[in-house]
C-alpha positions, 0 to 999 in steps of 0.5 A: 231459801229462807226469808233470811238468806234471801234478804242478804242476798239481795242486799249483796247484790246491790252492794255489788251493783253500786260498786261496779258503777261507782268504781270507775274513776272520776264518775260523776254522781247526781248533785242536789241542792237542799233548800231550807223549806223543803225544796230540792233541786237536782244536777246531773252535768256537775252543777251546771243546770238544775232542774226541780224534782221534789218538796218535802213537808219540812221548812227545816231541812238540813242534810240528805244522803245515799244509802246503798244505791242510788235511789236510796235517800235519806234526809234529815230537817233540823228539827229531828224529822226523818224522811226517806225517797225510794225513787231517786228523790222524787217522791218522800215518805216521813221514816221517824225522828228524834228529839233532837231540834238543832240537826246539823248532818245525816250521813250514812255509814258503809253497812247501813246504818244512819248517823245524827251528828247535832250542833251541841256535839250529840251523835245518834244511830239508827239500825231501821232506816231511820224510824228510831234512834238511840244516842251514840255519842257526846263530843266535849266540844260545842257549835258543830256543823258536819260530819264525814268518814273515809274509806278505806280505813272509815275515820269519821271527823266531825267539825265545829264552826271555830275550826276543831276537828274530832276523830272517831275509829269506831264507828263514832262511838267514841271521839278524840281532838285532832287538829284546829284552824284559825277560822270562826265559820268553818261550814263542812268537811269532806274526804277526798282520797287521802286529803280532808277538806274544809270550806268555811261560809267566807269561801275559804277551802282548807286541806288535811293530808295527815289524818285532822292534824294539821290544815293549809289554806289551799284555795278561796272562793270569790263569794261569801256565804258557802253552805254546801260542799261535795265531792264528786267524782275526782273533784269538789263542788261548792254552793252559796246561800243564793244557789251559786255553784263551782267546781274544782279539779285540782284539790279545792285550789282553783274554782269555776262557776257552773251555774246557779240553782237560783234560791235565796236560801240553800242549806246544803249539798249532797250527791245520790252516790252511795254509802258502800263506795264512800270517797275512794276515787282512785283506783280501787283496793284489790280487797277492802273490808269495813270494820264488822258491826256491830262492835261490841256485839253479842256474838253476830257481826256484818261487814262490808266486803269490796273486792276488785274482781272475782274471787274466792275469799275465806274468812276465819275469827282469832282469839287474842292468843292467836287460836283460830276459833272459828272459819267460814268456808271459801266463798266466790264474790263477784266485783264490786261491795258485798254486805256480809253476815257472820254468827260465828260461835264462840265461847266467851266475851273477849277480843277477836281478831276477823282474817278475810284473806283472797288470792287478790291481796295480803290478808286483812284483819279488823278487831271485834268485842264480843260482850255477854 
């Protein structure tokens, strides 16, 4: 077995770990509380006690996220520094930076890959866990303050403080105006199934059930100066500048205190689920399938793959005329989320049309640009 093949396998395997704990309804991940000089704080009963696990060398930090376990952390100072933990949190070594002064949020795209999202609306990628970034994006609006994306269907949304939402279907590369709300410190937005949410540092909870499009007042939190916000199994949990945490069961509309992680200065909230499960927390797909990456390519592609039991799934690649150019032989996956990596030879530049298709669920078909 090559070093190659090896290493996709191991990577499979993990995937496939993540999903079968993080399938399970209502599960809940571990909570941390990011403060501003560097300190983090972690929760494993929903906010209720904190404990404090590390001190990263940053007197900005701005936002942390999981990548494809739990233990896998990644972590952003506002000043461009990346950090990156291999121990749940406990110890962080610095893995890059970019030249960015005013980050905002890092999230963690389904394959892998880290997104930058800054306040002038500059969105940077990076393939090699954060040691360099290349810019992905501009978006035309300005004072950003978050970054989220759904599965299944991987919509990203940005949101700035006066309320805009914008969204991306490709992977963030390129943006479109959604819908806007009335309020003037909107601080995250956060997918939940199918709703959107947004909580803005008044306390103010907003939904969307139509894709950004429209919002509606779904709730309020007794304090003012909100600055993080989460998802955590089925429900949300909220924290204050001063470390105040609440949580809520029914969709943001009505909150309870859990504790408090006593800092006078909390930037942001996070939780160490990982990328590859995202915010699906119902029950799960029979077969979901991200969109491949990268995209445009030249002519090698990977995906996620998450299905809900053992099976056999067959791949093939259609050009635009419908011809089936290329096939991959059937392959046993277990339960759970698969990275899988595909060279399929074809003869030119063009549009594809990848069919992943199993005896679980109708087929599925994601579109990929092939450039020369």
């Amino acid at each position: 077995m090559n070093a190659r093949t090896d290493g996709r396998r191991r990577a499979a395997l993990a995937w496939a770990l993540a999903g079968l704990f993080f399938s399970q309804p209502g599960a809940a991940a571990t909570l941390f509380g990011l403060v501003n000089t560097g300190e983090l704080y972690r929760s494993t009963d929903n906010g209720m006690t904190w404990s404090a696990l590390a001190v990263l060398p940053v007197r900005d930090a701005a936002s942390l996220s999981a990548r494809f376990t739990t233990t896998d952390l990644f972590l952003a100072s506002r000043s461009g520094g990346i950090y990156r933990s291999e121990d749940a949190g406990e110890s962080w070594t610095a893995a890059g930076s970019l030249t960015a002064g005013d980050v905002e949020e890092l999230v963690v795209r389904p394959d892998g890959a880290i997104l930058v999202l800054t306040a002038r609306g500059a969105i940077y990628l990076s393939h090699d866990f954060g040691a360099t970034f290349a810019a992905l994006a501009s978006l035309a609006g300005s004072n950003f303050s978050s970054l989220a994306f759904t599965i299944p269907g991987e919509n990203y949304y940005s949101l700035t403080r006066t309320g805009e939402v914008y969204e991306s279907t490709d992977d963030g590369q390129t943006w479109t105006p959604k819908g806007i709300m009335a309020v003037s410190n909107a601080r995250r937005i956060r997918a939940v199934q199918s709703g959107l949410y947004v909580l803005t540092e008044s306390g103010d909870v907003l939904k969307s059930e139509d894709a950004a499009l429209s919002w509606t007042a779904v709730g309020a939190l007794s304090q003012v100066g909100m600055r993080g916000l989460v998802r955590n199994g089925s429900g949300l949990v909220a924290a204050s500048r001063e470390g105040h945490v609440a949580s809520s069961l029914d969709g943001g509309a009505s909150w309870a205190w859990q504790g408090s992680i006593d800092q006078l200065s909390l930037v942001a909230l996070a939780t160490d689920e990982p990328a590859a499960t995202g915010v699906e927390t119902g029950r799960p797909a029979s077969l979901f399938l991200s969109p491949p990456h990268p995209n445009p390519s030249q002519g090698s592609l990977s995906f996620v793959l998450r299905i809900e039991r053992e099976a056999d799934v067959r791949m093939s690649l259609y050009n635009v005329a419908g011809r089936r150019v290329a096939s991959r032989a059937a392959e046993r996956y277990g339960p759970g989320s698969h990275l899988v990596s595909w060279d399929p030879v074809v003869a030119g530049a063009g549009v594809y049309f990848m069919r992943v298709e199993s005896d679980l669920a109708p087929a599925t078909t994601r579109r990929w640009i092939v450039v020369r």
